[in-house]
N, C-alpha and C positions, 0 to 999 in steps of 0.2 A: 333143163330141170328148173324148179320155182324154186325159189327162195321164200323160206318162211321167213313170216314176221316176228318178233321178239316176242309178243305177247302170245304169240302160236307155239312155238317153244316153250315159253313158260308153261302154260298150260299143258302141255303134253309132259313137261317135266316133275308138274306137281303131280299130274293124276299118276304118273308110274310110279312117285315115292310114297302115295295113300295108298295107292291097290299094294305094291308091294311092303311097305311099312304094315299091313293089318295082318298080315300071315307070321312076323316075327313078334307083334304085340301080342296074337293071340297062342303063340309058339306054347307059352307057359301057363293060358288060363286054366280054367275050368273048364271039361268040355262041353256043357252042357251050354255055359257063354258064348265058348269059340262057335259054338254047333246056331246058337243065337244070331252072332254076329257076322256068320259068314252065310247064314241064310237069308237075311235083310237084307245084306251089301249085294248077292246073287238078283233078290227079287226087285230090286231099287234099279240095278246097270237094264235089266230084262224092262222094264216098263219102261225106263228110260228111253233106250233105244226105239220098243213097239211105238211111243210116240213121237221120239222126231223122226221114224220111218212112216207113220200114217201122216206126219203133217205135210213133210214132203210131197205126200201121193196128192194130198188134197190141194196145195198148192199146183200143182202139175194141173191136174180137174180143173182149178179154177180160171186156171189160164186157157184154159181150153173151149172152155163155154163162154169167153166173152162176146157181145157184138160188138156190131162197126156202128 
């Protein structure tokens, strides 16, 4: 098994206390806010991901088409 790096940890440790820190922030808004603020955070993770999953592809492509 790998051994994460410190900074790989870190990282993995802040994003579970934003994703889950925004569900008890918005426990007590207004719904219209919470209805706001958890359709942003939805469509932000969604783009996110479609592009570093197209850049990956494109990477792959480009290694692909090289010459000698």
């Amino acid at each position: 098994m790998k051994k994460r790096s410190k900074r790989s940890r870190m990282v993995r440790a802040m994003m579970a206390i934003m994703i889950g820190g925004t569900a008890f922030q918005t426990s007590g808004c207004d719904p219209n806010v919470r209805s706001t603020v958890l359709t942003g955070l939805e469509s932000t993770a969604t783009t996110l991901t479609t592009a570093l999953i197209q850049a990956y592809f494109l990477t792959l492509q480009g290694s692909s088409t090289s010459t000698l």
